[in-house]
N, C-alpha and C positions, 0 to 999 in steps of 0.2 A: 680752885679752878685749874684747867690745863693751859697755861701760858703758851706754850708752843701752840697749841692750837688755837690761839686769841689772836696770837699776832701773825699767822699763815692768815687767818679769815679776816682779818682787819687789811693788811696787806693785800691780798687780792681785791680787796674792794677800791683799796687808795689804785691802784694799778689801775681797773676798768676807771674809777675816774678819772685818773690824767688820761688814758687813753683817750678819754669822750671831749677832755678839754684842751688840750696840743693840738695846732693844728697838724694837719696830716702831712708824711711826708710827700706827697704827689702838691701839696701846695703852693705855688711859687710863693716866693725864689725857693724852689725843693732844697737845694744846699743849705742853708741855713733849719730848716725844719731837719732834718736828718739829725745832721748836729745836733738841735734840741732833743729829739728823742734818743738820740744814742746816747748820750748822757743820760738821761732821767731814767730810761729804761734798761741802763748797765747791771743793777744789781741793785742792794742795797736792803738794810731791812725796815725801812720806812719809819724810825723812829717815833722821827716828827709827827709825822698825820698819827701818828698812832697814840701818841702823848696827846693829842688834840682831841679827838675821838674818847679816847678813857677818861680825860676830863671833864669833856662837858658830858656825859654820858652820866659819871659820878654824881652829877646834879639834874639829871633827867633830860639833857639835850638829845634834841632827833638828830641819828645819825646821819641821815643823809645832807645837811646843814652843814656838821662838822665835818663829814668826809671831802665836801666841797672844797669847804675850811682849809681841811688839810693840802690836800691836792696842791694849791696853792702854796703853803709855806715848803712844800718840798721841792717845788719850782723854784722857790728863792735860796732854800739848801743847795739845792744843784746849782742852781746860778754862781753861789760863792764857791763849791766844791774845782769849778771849772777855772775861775779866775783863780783858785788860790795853787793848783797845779801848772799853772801859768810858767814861763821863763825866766819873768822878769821877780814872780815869786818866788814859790818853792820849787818848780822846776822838777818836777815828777811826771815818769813817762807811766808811772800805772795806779788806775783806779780803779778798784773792785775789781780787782784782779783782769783787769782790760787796759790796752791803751788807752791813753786819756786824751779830751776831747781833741785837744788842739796836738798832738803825734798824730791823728786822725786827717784833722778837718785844717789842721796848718793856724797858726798862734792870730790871723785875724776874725777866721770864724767863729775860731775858739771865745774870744772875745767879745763878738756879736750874739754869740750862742748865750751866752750866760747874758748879757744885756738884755738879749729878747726874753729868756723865763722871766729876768726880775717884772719887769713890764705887762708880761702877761702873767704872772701871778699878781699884779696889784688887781689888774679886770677881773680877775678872779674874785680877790675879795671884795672888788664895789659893785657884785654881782650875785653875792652871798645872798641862797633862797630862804627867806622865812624867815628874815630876822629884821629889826626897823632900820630906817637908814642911819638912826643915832647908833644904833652897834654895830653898822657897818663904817661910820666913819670912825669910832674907837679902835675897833678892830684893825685898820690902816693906820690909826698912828702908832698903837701900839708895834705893829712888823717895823714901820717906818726907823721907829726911835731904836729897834732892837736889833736892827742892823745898820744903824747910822757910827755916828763919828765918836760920841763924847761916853756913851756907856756901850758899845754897843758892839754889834760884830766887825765895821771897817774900822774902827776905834780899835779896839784890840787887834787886829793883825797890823796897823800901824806902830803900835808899842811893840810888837811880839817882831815885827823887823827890824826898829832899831834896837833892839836889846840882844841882836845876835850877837854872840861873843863878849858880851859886857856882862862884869856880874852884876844880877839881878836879886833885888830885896824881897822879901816877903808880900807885902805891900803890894809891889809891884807884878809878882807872879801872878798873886789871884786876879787882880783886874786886867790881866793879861787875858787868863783863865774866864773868868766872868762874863767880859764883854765878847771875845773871840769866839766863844762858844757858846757858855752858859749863857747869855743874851733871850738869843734864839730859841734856845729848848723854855726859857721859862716864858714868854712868850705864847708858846705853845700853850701850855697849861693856863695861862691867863686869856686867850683868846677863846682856848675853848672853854671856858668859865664864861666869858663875856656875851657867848652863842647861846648860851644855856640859860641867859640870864642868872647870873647869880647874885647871891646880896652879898653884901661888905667882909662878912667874915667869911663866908664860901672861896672869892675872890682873896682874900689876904691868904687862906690857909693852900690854896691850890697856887697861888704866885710864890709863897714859903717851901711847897715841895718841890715846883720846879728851878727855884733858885740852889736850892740842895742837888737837887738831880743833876742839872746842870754843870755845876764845877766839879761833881764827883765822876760825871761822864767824860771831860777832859783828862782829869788825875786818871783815868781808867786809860784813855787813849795813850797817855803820855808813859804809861806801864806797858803796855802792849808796843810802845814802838820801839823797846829795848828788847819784852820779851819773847815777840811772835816772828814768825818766821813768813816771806812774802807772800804764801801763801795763804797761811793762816790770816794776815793781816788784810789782804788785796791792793795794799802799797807798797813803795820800798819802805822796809824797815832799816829804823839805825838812821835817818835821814834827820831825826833832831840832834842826835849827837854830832853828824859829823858839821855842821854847822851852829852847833854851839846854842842852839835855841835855848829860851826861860822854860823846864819843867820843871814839872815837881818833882823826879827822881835826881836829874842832876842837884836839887836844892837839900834834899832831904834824901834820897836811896829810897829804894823800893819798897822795903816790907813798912819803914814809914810812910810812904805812898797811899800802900793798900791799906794803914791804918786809918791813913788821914779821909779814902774815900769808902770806908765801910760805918766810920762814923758821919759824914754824910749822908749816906743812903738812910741810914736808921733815922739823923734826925728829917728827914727829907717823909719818910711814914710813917715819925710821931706828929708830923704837922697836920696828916686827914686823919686822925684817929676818928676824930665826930664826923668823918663824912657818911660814915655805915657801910653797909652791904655792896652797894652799887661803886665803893672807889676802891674795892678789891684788883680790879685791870692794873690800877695804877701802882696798887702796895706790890703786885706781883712782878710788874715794871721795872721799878726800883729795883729788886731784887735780882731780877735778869738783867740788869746792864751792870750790875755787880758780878754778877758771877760770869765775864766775859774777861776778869782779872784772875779765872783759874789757870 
């Protein structure tokens, strides 16, 4: 299959849906709406929805169910994208090669911005068409727990702050890794398994790829922010070193890195090998968020 053009036509799809599900910026309070779409609509190549989508799709989900789906979880990606470029965070004036929201809209909109997507992505999902309400309330805990405290995405950026400048264990990096990141992406793949209806082993094999995918997409991120240049990137690059962050390249160097996340990717699509014909999106996925480490 032609992956580049999987993810242009999965992509413009997820775009008309937030478009249909944001409200508009003419909306009062119009300031706070602005700020939401100028974040969501900065850039970006939709991973998320797009992991969501190849997933349940892999097991016969209708698209238009999971692209809602998705829509949704990329409102909570942006939510955290905004807070975590924050001041009192990381403290970065560019995202997607734009200023970011709050250099924009000033550090309380900013604030309020990402508060409103998380919010209106929850409506989103307990308004998921075509599925029972038992999968719509799985589907909210599942986000719920995948960006909360103990495994999850606020859980890891709270590890991942205090362990600035501290050295940091093995152990420690990947649940760093895991929860800060990988959380969310496996998530994806298990929700959109859960749209699709899946059975037990469907569900365990598609939660096993996105837990691979997942930490091998941070180990990727944490290569690219030594080796890309701000363009390339659409952040500042060099911004975990100078503050001393847990990666995997300060733990281990680089071409260990790219070993550690090329062996992920693979075990990430030996986990659907039984999915058949229809989790080719996903095997091709893998292998494009791999090769973002050339």
């Amino acid at each position: 299959m032609d992956i580049d053009q999987y993810l242009r036509e999965i992509k413009c799809e997820v775009d008309r849906g937030l478009e249909r599900l944001l409200p508009a910026e003419s909306e009062a309070p119009p300031t706070i709406h602005r700020a939401m779409r100028y974040s969501v609509f900065a850039g970006g190549k939709r991973v998320r929805p797009i992991l969501v989508v190849a997933a349940g799709e892999s097991l016969g989900g209708a698209r238009d169910t999971l692209l809602h789906l998705g829509a949704g979880i990329e409102m909570m990606h942006t939510y955290s994208l905004i807070h975590d470029d924050l001041p009192a965070l990381d403290n970065d004036d560019l995202r997607r090669g734009l200023p970011t929201c709050h250099k924009v809209f000033g550090d309380a909109i900013a604030i309020l911005a990402g508060d409103a997507l998380m919010t209106r992505a929850y409506q989103v999902f307990a308004e998921l068409p075509n599925v029972p309400d038992a999968t719509r309330v799985a589907i909210i805990r599942e986000i719920a727990w995948a960006t909360g405290t103990v495994e999850g995405m606020i859980g890891g950026q709270v590890a991942d702050l205090e362990s600035e400048g501290e050295p940091v264990s093995a152990p420690v990096l990947e649940y760093i890794h895991r929860s800060k990141t990988g959380a969310l992406l496996t998530a994806c793949t298990r929700c959109g398994a859960l749209a699709a209806r899946a059975d037990a082993a469907q569900l365990q094999a598609l939660t096993e790829f996105g837990r691979n995918l997942g930490l091998a997409f941070q180990v990727i991120d944490d290569i690219l922010d030594v080796t890309s240049s701000s363009a390339e990137l659409g952040k500042t690059p060099g911004k975990d070193q100078q503050v001393k962050k847990a990666t995997y390249p300060a733990l281990y160097g680089i071409e260990a890195s790219r070993h550690k996340a090329r062996e992920l990717i693979a075990s990430a699509v030996d986990e659907i090998r039984n999915l058949g014909i229809r989790a080719e999106p996903l095997r091709e996925l893998a292998q494009f968020v791999f090769s973002r480490t050339a």
